[in-house]
C-alpha positions in Angstrom: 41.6 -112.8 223.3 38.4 -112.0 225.6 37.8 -108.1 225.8 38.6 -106.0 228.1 36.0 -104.0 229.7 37.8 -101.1 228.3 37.1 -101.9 225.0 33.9 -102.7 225.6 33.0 -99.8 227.1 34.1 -98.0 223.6 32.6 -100.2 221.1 29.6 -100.3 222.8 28.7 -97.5 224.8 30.1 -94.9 223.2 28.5 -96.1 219.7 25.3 -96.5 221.4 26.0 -92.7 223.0 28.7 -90.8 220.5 27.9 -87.3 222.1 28.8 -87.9 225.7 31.9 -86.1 226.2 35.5 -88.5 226.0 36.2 -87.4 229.8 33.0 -88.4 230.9 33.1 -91.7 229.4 36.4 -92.4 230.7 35.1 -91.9 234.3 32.6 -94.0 233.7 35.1 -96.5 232.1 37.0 -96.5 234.7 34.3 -96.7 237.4 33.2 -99.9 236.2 36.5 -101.2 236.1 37.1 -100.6 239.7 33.5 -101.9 240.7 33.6 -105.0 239.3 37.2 -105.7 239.7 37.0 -105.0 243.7 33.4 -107.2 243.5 35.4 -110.0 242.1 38.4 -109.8 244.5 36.2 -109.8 247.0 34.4 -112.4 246.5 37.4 -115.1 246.1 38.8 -113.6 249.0 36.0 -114.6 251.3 36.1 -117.8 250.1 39.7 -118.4 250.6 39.4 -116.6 254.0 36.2 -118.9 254.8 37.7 -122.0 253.6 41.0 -121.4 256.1 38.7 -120.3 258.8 37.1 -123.3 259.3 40.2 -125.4 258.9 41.2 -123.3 261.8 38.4 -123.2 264.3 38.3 -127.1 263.6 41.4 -127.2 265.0 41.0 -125.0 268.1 37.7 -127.0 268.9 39.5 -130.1 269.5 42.3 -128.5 271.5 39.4 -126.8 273.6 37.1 -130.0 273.8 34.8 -129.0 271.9 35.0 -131.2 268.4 31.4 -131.2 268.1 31.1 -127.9 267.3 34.0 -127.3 265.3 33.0 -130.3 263.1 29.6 -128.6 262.7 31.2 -125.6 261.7 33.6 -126.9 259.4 30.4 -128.8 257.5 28.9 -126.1 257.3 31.2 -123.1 256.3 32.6 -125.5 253.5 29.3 -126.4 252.1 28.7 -122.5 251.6 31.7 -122.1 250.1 31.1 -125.3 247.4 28.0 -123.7 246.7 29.2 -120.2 246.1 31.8 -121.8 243.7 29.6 -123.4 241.7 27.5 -119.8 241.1 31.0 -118.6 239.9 30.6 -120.3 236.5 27.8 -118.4 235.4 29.8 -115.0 235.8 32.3 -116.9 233.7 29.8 -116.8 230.9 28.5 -113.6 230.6 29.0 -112.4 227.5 31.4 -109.8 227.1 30.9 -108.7 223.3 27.9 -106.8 224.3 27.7 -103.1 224.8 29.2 -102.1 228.4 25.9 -101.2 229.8 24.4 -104.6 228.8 27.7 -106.2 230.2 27.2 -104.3 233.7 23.8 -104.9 233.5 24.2 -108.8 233.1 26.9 -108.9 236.1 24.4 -107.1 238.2 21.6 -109.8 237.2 24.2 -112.5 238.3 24.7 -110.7 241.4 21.5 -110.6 242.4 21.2 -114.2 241.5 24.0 -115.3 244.0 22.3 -113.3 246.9 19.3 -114.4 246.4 20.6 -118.4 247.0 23.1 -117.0 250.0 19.8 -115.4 250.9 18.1 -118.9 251.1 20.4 -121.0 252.5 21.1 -118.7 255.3 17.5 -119.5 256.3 19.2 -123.1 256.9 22.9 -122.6 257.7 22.3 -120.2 260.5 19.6 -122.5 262.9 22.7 -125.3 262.1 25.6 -122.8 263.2 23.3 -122.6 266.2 22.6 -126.3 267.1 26.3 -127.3 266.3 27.2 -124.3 268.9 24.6 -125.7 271.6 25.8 -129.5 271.0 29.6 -128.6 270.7 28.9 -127.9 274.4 26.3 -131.1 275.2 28.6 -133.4 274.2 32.1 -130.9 275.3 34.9 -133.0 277.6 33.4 -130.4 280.2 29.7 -130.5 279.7 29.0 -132.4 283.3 30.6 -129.3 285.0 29.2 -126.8 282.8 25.3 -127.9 283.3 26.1 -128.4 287.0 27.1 -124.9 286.8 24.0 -123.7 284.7 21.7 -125.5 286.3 22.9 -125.7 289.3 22.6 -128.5 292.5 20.3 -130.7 292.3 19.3 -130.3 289.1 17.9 -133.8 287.9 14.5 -132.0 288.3 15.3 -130.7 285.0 16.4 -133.6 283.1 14.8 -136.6 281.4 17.0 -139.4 280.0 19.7 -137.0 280.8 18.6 -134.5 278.2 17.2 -131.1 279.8 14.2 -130.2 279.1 13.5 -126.7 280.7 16.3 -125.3 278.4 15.4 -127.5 275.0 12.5 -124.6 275.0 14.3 -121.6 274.3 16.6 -123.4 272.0 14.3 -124.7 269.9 12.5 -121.1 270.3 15.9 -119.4 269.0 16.6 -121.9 266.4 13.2 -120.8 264.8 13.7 -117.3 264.5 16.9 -118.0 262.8 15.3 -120.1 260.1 12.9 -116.9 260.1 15.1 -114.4 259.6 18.1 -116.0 258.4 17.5 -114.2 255.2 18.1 -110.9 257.0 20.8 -111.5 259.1 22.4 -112.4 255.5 21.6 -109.2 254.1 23.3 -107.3 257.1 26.1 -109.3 256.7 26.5 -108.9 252.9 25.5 -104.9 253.5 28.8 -105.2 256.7 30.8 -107.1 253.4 29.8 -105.2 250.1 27.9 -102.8 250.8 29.5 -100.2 249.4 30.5 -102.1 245.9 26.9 -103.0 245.9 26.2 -99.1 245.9 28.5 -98.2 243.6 27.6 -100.5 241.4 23.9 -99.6 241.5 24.7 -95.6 240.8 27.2 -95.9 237.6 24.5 -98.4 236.5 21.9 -96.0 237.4 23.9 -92.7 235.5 24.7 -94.6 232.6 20.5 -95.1 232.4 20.1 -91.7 232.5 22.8 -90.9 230.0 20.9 -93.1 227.6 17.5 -92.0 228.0 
């Protein structure tokens, strides 16, 4: 049977540190067992909720007209999701017959591992979100009526081969800066999502260093 973090904590912590008081260690015990627990929850929870969120919006964007989008959308949100799962292996394997501090501080370096690829792709899946939000409209059952509207009459001035070019600027402009900065609008949205696991997390790691030095 695999080990609980509980008795990890006490075969390995507490032989690596036998005069920190019981209490204290039990704090610490049971810190680490809400962090990581809650971390984990999380996590499969945003996938599930992604998953059905996309099955959803693809939906809606073919009752609205708009199946461009919501097929871009879907592609997208389930790709991340696909990805993500197949990080989840690796936390799988972490070894859990190690002292608790090494065992918290192996989680942390998968952690950090599965941001850092989020953090990558997002340079990609963002500018996409984007173009499949801008083409969900181009090709919408409404688009004639919205670009008249936009654009106003006449407004052949502005296109070639029916494609207008005055706004293709600023899209391609804003498409850009997402593939920038995708990386930071990631971390925002982690910080909105786990931020304050994250910060736990980084404190009991950071007082069980201190106990040990």
């Amino acid at each position: 049977m695999e080990k609980s973090i509980e008795s990890i904590w006490k075969e390995g912590f507490l032989k690596n540190d036998a005069l920190v008081a019981p209490k204290l260690n039990n704090l610490y015990n049971q810190k680490s067992t809400h962090i990581i627990d809650k971390y984990k929850r999380m996590f499969k929870i945003n996938l599930i909720a992604v998953v059905a969120g996309s099955f959803l919006f693809l939906g809606v964007s073919f009752i609205l007209g708009i199946p461009v989008m919501g097929i871009g959308f879907f592609l997208i949100l389930n790709v991340i999701v696909l990805v993500n799962k197949k990080l989840l292996p690796g936390l799988q394997k972490i070894d859990k017959n190690v002292s608790s501090y090494q065992y918290l501080k192996t989680f942390d370096a998968w952690m950090k591992e599965n941001i850092s690829v989020n953090s990558k792709m997002a340079g990609y899946y963002y500018p996409l979100f984007f173009l499949s939000f801008i083409l969900g409209f181009w090709f919408s059952n409404n688009s004639q009526n919205l670009f008249n509207e936009i654009l106003g009459y006449p407004h052949e001035f502005y296109l070639v081969y029916g494609i207008p070019v005055f706004w293709t600027i600023p899209v391609i402009f804003i498409t850009g800066l997402l593939a920038i900065f995708g990386g930071r609008i990631y971390n925002w949205d982690l910080n909105i999502v786990y931020g304050r696991v994250l910060k736990k997390l980084e404190e009991l790691i950071a007082d069980m260093e201190e106990l040990r030095s």
